[in-house]
C-alpha positions in Angstrom: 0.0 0.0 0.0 2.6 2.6 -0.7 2.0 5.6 -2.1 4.2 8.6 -3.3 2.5 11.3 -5.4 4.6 14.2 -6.5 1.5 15.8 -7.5 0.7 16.5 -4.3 4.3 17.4 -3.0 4.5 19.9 -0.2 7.7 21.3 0.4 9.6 21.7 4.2 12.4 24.0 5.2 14.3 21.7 7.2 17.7 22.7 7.1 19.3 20.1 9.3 16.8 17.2 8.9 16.8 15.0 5.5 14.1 12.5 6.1 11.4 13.5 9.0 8.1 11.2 9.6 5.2 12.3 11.2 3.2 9.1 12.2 -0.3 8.2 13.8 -1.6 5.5 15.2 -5.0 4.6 15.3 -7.5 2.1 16.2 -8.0 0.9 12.6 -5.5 2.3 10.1 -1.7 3.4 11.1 -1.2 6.4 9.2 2.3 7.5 7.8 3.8 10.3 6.6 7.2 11.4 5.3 9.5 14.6 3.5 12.0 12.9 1.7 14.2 15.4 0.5 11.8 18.1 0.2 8.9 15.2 -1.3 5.8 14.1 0.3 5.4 10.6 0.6 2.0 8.9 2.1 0.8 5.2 3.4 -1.8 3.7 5.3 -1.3 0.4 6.7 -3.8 -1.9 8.7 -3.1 -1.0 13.1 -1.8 -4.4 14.8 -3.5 -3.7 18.3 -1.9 -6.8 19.5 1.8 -4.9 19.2 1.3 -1.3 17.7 5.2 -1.1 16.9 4.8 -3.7 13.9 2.6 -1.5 12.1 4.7 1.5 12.8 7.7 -0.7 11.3 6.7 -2.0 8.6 4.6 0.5 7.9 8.7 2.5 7.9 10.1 -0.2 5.5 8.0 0.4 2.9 7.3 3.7 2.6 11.6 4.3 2.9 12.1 1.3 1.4 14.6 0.6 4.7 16.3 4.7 4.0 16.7 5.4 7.7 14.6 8.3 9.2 16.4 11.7 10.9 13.3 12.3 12.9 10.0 10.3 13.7 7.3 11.9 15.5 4.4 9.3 16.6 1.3 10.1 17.8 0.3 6.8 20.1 -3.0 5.6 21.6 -1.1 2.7 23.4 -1.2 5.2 27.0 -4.9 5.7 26.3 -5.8 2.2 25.9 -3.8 0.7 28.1 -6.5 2.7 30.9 -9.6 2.2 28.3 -9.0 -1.8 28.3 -7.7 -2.1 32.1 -4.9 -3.4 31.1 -2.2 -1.6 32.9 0.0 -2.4 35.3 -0.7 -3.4 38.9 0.1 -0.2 41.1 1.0 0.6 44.2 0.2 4.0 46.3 2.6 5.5 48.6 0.4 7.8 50.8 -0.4 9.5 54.0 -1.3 7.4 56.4 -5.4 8.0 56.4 -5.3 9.3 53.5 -5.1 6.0 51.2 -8.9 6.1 50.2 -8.4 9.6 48.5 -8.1 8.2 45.2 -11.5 6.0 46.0 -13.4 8.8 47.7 -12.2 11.8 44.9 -14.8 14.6 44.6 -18.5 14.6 45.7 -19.0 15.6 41.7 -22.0 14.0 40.1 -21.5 13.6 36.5 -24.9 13.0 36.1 -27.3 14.6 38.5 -30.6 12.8 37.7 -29.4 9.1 38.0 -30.5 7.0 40.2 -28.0 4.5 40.7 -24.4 6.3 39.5 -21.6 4.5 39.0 -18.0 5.3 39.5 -15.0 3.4 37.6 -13.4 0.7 39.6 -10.0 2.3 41.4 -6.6 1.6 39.7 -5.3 0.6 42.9 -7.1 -1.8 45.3 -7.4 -1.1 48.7 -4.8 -3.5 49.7 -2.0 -2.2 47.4 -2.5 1.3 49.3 0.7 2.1 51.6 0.3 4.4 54.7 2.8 6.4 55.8 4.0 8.3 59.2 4.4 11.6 57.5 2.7 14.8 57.6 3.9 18.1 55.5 1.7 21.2 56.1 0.1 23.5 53.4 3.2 25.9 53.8 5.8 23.5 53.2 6.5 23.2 56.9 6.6 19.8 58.7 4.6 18.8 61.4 5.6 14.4 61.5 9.3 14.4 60.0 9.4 11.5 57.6 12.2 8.9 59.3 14.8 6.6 58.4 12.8 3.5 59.5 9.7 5.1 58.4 11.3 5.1 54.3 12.6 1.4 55.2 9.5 -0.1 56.5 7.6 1.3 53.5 10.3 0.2 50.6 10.3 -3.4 52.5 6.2 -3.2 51.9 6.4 -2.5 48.8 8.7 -5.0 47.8 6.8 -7.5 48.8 3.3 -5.9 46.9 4.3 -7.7 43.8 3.3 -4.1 42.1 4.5 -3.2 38.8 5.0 0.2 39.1 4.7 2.6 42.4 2.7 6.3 42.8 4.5 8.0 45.4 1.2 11.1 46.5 1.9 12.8 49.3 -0.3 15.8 50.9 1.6 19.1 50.1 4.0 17.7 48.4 4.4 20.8 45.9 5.7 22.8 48.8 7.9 19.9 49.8 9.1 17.7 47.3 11.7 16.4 49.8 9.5 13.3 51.7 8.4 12.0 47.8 11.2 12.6 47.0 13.0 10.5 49.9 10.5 7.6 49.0 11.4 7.1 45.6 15.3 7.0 46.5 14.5 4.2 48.6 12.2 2.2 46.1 14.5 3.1 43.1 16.6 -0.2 43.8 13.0 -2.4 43.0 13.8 -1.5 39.7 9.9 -0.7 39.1 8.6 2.6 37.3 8.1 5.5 40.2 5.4 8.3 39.5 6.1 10.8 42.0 3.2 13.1 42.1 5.0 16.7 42.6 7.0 16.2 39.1 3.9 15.1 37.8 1.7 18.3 38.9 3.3 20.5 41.0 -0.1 22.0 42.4 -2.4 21.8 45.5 -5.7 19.5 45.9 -4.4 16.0 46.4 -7.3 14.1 44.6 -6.5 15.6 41.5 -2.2 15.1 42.3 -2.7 11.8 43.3 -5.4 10.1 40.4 -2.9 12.0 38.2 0.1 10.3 39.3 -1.8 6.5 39.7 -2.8 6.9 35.9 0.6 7.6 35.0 1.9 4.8 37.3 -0.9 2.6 35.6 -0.1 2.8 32.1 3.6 3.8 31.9 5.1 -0.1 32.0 3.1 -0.4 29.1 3.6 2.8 27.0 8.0 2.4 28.6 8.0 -1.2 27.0 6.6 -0.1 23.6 8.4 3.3 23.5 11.7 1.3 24.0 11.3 -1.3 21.3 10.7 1.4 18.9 13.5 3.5 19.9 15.6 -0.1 19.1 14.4 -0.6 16.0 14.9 2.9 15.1 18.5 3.2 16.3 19.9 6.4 15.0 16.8 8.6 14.7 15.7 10.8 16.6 12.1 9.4 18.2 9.6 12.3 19.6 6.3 12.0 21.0 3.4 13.7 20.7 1.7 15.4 24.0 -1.8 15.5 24.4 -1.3 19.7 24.5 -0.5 20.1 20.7 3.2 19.6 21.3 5.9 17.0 20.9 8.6 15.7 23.5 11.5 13.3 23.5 10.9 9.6 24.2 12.7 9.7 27.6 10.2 12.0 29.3 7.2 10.1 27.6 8.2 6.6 28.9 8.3 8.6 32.1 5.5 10.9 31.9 2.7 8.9 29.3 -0.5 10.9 31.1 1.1 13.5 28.6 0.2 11.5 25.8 -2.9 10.3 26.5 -4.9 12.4 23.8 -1.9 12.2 21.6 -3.3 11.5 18.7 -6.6 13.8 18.5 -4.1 16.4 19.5 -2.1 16.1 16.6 -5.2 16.5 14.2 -6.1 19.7 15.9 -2.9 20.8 15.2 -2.2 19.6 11.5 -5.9 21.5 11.0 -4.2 24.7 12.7 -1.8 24.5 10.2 -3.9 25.0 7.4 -5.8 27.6 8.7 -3.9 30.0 6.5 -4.7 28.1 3.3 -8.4 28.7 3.5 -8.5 31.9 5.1 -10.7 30.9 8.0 -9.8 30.7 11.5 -12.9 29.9 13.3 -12.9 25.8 13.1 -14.8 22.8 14.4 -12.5 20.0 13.7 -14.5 16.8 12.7 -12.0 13.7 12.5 -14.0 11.1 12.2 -11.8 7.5 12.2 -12.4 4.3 12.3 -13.3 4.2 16.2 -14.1 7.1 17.3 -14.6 10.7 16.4 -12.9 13.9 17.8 -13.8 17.0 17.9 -12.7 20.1 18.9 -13.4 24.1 18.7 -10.8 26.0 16.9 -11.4 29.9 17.5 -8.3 31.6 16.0 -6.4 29.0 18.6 -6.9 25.6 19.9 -8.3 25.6 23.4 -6.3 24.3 25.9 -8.2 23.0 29.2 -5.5 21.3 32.4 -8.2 18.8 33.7 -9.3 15.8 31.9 -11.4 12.8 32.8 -10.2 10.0 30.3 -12.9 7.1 31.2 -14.0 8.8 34.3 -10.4 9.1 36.3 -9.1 12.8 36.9 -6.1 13.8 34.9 -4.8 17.3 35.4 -2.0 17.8 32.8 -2.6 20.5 29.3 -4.8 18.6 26.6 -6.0 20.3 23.7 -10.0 20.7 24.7 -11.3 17.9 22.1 -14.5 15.7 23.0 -14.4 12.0 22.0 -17.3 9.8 21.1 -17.5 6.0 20.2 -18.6 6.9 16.6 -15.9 5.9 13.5 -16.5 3.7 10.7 -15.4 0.3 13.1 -18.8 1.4 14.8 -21.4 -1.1 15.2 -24.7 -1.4 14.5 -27.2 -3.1 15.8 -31.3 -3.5 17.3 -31.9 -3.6 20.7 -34.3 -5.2 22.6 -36.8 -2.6 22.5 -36.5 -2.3 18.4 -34.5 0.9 18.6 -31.3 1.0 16.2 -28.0 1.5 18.9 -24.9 2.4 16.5 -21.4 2.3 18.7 -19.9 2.6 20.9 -18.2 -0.9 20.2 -16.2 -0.7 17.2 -15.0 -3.6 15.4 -11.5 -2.2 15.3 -8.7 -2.8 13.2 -9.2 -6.9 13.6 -11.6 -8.2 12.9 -12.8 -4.6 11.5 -16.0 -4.5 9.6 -17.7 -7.1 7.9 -16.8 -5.6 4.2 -12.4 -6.4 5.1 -13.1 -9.5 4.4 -12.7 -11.1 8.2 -16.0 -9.4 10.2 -19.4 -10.4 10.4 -20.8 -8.2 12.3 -22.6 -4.5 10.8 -20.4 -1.7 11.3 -20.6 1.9 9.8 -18.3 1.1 7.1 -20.8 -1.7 5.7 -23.6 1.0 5.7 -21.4 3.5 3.8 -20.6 1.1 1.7 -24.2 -0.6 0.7 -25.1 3.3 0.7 -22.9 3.8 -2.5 -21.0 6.9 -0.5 -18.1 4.1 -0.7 -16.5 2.7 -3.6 -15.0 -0.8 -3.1 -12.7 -0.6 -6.2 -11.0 2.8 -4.7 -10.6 1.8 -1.4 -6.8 3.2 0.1 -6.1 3.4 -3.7 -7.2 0.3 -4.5 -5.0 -1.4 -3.0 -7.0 -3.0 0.1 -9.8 -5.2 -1.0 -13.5 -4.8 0.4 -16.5 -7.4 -0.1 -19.5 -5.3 -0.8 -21.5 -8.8 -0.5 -20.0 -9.3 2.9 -21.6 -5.5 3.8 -24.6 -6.1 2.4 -25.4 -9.5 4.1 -24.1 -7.8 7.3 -26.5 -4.6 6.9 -29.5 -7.1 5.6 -28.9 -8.5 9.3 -30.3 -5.1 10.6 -32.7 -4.8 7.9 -34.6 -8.1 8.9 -34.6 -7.2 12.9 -36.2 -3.4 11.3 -38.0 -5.3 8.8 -37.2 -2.9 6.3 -34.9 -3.0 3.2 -31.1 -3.1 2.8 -31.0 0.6 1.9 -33.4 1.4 4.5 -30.9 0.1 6.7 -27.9 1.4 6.1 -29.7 5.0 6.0 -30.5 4.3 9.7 -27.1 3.1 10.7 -25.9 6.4 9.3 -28.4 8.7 10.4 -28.1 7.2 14.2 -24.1 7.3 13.7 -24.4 11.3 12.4 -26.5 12.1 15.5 -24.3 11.0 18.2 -21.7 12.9 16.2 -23.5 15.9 16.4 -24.6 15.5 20.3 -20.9 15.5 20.3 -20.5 19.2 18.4 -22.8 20.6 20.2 -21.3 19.9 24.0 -18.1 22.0 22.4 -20.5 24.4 20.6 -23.5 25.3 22.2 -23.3 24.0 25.5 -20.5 26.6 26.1 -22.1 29.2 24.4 -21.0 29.5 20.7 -23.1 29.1 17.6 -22.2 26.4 15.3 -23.2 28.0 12.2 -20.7 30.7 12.8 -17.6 28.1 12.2 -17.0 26.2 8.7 -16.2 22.4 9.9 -12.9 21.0 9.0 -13.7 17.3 7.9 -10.8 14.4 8.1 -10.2 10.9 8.9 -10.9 8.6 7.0 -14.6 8.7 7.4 -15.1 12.0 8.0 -15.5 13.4 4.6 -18.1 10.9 4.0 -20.5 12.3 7.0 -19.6 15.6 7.1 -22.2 17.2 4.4 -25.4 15.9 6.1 -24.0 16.2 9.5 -23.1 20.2 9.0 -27.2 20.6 7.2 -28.0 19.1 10.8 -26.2 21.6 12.7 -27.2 24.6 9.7 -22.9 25.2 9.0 -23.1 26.2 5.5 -19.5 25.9 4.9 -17.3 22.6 5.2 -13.5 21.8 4.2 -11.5 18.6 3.9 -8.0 19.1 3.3 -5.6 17.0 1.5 -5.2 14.0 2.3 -8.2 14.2 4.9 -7.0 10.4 5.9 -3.9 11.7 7.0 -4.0 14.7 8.7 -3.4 13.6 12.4 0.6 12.2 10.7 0.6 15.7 9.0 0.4 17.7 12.6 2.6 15.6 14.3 5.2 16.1 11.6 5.1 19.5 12.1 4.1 19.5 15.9 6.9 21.8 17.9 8.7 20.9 20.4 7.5 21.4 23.8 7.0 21.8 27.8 4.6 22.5 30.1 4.8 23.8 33.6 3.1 24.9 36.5 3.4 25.4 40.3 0.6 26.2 43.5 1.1 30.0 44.8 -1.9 31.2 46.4 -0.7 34.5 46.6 -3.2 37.0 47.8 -2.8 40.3 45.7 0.2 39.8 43.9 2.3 42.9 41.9 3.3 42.1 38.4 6.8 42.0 39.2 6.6 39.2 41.7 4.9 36.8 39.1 7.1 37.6 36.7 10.1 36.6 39.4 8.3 33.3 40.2 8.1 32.4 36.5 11.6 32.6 35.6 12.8 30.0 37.5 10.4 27.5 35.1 11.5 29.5 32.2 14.6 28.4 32.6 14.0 25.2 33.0 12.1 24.9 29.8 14.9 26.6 28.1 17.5 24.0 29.4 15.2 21.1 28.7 14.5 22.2 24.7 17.2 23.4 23.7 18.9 19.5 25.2 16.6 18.1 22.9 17.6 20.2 19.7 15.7 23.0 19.7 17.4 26.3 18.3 17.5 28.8 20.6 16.2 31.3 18.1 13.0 29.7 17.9 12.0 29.1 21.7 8.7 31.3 22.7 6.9 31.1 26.4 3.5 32.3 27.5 3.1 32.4 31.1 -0.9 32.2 32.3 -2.5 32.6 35.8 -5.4 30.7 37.3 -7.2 33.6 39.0 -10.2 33.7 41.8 -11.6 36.2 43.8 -10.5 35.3 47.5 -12.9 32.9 48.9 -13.9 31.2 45.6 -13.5 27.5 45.5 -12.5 27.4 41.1 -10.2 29.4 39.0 -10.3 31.3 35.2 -6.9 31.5 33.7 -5.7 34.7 32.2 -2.7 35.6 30.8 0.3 37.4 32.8 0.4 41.0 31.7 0.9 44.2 33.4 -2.9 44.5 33.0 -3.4 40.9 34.3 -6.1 42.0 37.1 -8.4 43.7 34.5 -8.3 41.3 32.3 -9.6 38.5 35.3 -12.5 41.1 36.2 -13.1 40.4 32.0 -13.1 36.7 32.2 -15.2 36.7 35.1 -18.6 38.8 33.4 -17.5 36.5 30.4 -17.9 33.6 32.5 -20.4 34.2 34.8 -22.3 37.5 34.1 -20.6 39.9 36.7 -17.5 40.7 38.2 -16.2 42.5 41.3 -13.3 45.3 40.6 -12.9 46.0 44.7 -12.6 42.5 45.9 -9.1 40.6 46.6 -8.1 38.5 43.7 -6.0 35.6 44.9 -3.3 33.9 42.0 -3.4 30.3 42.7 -1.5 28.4 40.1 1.8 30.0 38.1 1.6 28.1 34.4 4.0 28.1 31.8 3.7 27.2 28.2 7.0 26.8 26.7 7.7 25.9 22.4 10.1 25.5 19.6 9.2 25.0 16.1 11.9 23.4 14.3 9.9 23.0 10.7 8.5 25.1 8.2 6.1 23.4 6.5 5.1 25.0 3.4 1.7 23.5 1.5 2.3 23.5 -2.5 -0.2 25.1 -4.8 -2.0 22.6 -6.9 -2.4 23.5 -11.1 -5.3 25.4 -12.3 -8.3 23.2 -13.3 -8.7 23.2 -17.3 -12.1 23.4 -18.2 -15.1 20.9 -16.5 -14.0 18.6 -14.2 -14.8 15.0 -15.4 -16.0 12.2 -13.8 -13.9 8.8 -13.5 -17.5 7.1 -13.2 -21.2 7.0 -12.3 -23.0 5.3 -9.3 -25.8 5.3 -7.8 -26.0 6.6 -4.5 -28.1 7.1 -1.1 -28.8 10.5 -1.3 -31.4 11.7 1.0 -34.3 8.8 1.4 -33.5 7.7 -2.3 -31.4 6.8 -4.9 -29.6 8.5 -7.5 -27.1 8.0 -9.6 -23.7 10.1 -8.9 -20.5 11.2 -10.6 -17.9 10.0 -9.3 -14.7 12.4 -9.3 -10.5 11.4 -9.0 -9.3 14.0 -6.4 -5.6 14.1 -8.2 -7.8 15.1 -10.9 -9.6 18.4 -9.8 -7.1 21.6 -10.2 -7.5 24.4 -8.9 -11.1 26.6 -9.7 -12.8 23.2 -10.2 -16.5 23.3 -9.3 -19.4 20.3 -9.0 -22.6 20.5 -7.9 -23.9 17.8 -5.2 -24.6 14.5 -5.3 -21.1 13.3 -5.8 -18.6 11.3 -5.1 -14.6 12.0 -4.7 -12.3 9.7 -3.9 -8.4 9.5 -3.4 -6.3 7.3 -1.1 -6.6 8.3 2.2 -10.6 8.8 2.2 -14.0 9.4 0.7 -16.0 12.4 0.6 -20.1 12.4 -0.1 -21.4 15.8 -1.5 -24.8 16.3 -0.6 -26.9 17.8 -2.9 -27.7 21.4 -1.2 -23.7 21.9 -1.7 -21.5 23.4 -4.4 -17.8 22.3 -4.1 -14.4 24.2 -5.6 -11.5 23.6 -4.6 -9.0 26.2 -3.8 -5.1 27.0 -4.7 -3.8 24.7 -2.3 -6.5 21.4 -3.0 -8.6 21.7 -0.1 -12.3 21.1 -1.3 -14.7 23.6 -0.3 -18.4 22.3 0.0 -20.8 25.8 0.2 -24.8 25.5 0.4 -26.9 27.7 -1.9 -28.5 30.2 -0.2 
């Protein structure tokens, strides 16, 4: 399945790298990208969720045809489903002694208010893998039970003798004083087990938050260590970065250490790639729609991405920076089936990579994929290029499953399975939209993934967005943003200073400036390119949550701001109280510069004619090459376009062009 098009050649300014790769993997499909002297080469290869590093390697081989890479930057889901599957490691909890329910008790939140019997996940670490302690640090820092000698030795005897697999060392205050945690992990470092130690993790006050923080970390990082370290082997010689869940990318050594920073890795990096072509279209107002093959992510894009510190990946609390993106169980593995009530449930089990859906050849049961394809807005002989097979009769038998249970038709079917799939995706769009107070038809929605192009016409006449855009190689644009993902760090630290003059924050930052400095520029960034935003999380004193500004001499008035935003007034006289110090820290080492595509040459034409769902009936459909439409090129709705990486449905009530760089522009008539 290897691809290389110069046609759509983009061209990178990379002065001291000669072959960089930019790589996602996902639940389905392992997407790679690569610059080859100056060319763009593309593949998609089938995920292996049994070892995730085979895909990635072969997937290597032949698009390089064994040419060793400079730089690889891989955007992994292994973190998050290590914690999505349980199967992490088996943790231990240094703690307080007292205190080692905290991570069972958390917050007295109710996710849903109106349920009558809610549910809470299962804790990572059973009560009898929870370690007390004799120690006792204060709020300030101070000590009121020194931590002893036979105190650290009892505890490192217990927990050799847990049988854990890795250790989360949480102790109250710790972010005033690292020294006890730090004293702990000395003594367990012999074990030879992976240590979380909360305070490097998240340097700020309330423990619940510190401590589930640091057990997922402790929880997944054998896992994501193991697999980071067989692909740094195999790739001996290149330099291997990671992406973060915040947009940026890191060296391997601090993501073996610190996964929870990956653990949205991969949605992140499609948030980015879309941020980089915000300048192609001329819009910067963006809901991202990446719709793959188990799941779809969205995010808001409003001149920048939205970055939110707490996170609650399958219901456990993770503060650490992740681009804001909402997830649902809705990609083309989805699937489909009746209930026992009649009703049509689509997701959120997805048939995955293996045995995927029923139209790869292996599958029997009806997944999204099967309806697109029965629904004529897939074609079998185009699929990746042609060069993976589908079994439309496998679909159809699959679908006419669903059919019978509806007693309907085949067609009647599939238009249910995608109707019911487009509506949970939409729920999803409108928690980021209009449940936090922004319109959706005010934004154009960027469509990618490999399904997303398909859904994203009659999803945006749902939500009235009269403008939609996929990009080039829509398939591919997660691998696109991590290849030009920057280099980065985040940092914070607990003040809870009452009052503060802009001079003393500034003082209190530059001690994490320089860190982030040090830490870049050891990884190769050029000093030239490093740039740092330092933020505050504000309150008025006696509030219990925070808004985060940015630190400027004018910092106070812009809090007073936030707050009417936020919650309709604001109080200029009261005392503000700066809780948490935060400090974004970057490095782009790439320019990534997106070719112009030729001008189209009179009427596009069609490769072929199909017929297609399109509304409630069927109607036969051009069917256009993408490689084929230049520049200027218009076509009404219904139609088809295909290319390698995905397949892209125009509804009727839309006119496409596409623009001077090949993104497809789908506008409804007035």
């Amino acid at each position: 399945m290897r691809i290389s098009r110069s046609g759509v050649a983009a061209r990178a300014r990379r002065p001291r790298t000669r072959i960089a790769v930019g790589i996602d993997t996902g639940g389905t499909f392992t997407d790679l990208l690569a610059i080859v002297n100056g060319d763009l080469r593309v593949l998609k290869v089938p995920s292996t969720p049994d070892d995730p590093a085979r895909a990635v390697l072969s997937g290597l081989r032949e698009m390089l045809s064994d040419l060793p890479p400079d730089l690889v930057t891989y955007s992994s889901t292994v973190a998050t489903n290590a914690l999505l599957e349980r199967k992490g490691a088996r943790v231990a909890i240094i703690t307080n002694a007292g205190f080692e329910d905290v991570i069972e008790i958390g917050r007295q939140n109710r996710d849903d208010l109106y349920s009558l019997a809610p549910s809470r996940p299962e804790p990572l670490v059973p009560r009898a893998m929870r370690i007390g302690v004799r120690e006792r640090t204060l709020y300030d820092g101070s000590s009121l039970t020194p931590l002893t000698r036979a105190e650290i030795g009892r505890v490192a005897r217990m927990a050799r003798r847990s049988g854990a697999q890795s250790f989360a060392i949480c102790l109250l205050h710790s972010y005033a004083n690292p020294g006890p945690e730090d004293a702990i992990a000395r003594a367990l470092a012999p074990i030879g087990r992976p240590i979380s130690i909360s305070h490097r993790l998240l340097a700020e006050y309330r423990e619940y938050e510190r401590f589930s923080t640091a057990v997922v970390n402790a929880y997944v990082a054998p896992r994501m260590s193991a697999h980071l370290e067989e692909l740094a082997r195999n790739l001996s010689g290149s330099q291997l970065r990671i992406m973060q869940s915040n947009g940026s990318a890191t060296g391997s050594e601090l993501a073996r250490a610190e996964p929870i920073r990956t653990i949205l890795s991969g949605p992140a990096a499609g948030v980015v790639g879309a941020a980089a072509l915000t300048r192609t279209f001329g819009s910067d107002r963006l809901i991202t729609f990446d719709m793959g093959g188990t799941s779809t992510d969205v995010s808001l894009f409003d001149r920048r991405a939205r970055i939110r510190t707490l996170s609650y990946p399958d219901g456990y609390a993770v503060r650490a920076p992740v681009i804001d993106i909402h997830t649902v169980g809705a990609g083309g593995g989805s699937l489909a089936r009746v209930d026992a009530g009649g009703s049509l449930r689509v997701g959120p089990e997805s048939a995955g990579a293996d045995p995927g859906p029923a139209c790869y050849g292996r599958g029997t049961a009806p997944a999204v994929t099967d309806a697109d394809l029965v629904a004529g807005r897939l074609v079998a002989s185009n699929f990746l290029g042609g060069r993976m097979r589908l079994y439309p009769a496998r679909a159809i038998k699959a679908i006419g499953a669903i059919a019978s249970a509806m007693k309907t038709g085949a067609m009647e079917a599939a238009r249910g399975v995608i109707r019911v799939v487009n509506a949970n995706m939409e729920r999803a769009i409108r928690v980021i939209t209009v449940e936090r107070g922004y319109d959706p038809r005010e934004f154009t929605l960027l469509a990618f993934g490999g399904a997303g192009p398909m859904h994203a016409a009659e999803l945006a006449l749902d939500l009235g967005i009269r403008h939609v855009v996929f990009p080039r190689n829509p398939g591919l644009l997660c691998a696109w943003g991590a290849l030009g993902a920057p280099l980065g760090r985040e940092f914070s630290i607990t003040l809870r200073a009452v009052d503060p003059n802009y001079e003393a924050l500034v003082a209190r930052a530059r001690p994490m400036i320089q860190r982030a400095r040090r830490e870049l520029l050891r990884e190769g960034a050029a000093s030239s390119a490093l740039e740092t935003e330092v933020r505050l999380d504000m309150r008025y004193r006696g509030q219990s949550y925070e808004l985060e500004v940015p630190l400027t001499r004018d910092f106070r008035e812009q809090f007073h701001a936030a707050h009417h935003r936020a919650f309709g007034h604001s109080a200029p006289a009261a005392a503000l109280e700066v809780v948490n110090l935060r400090l974004r820290a970057s490095a782009a080492d790439a320019s990534l510069a997106i070719a112009k595509i030729g001008r189209q040459r009179g009427n596009p034409a069609p490769i072929s004619r199909m017929a297609v769902l399109v509304g409630s009936r069927v109607r036969t459909a051009p069917v256009y090459a993408r490689d084929s439409l230049g520049a200027g090129a218009r076509v009404r709705g219904p139609a088809i376009v295909v290319e390698l990486s995905s397949t892209a449905y125009v509804a009727p009530e839309f006119t496409m062009r596409a623009d001077d760089y090949g993104n497809l522009h789908l506008e409804a008539g007035r």
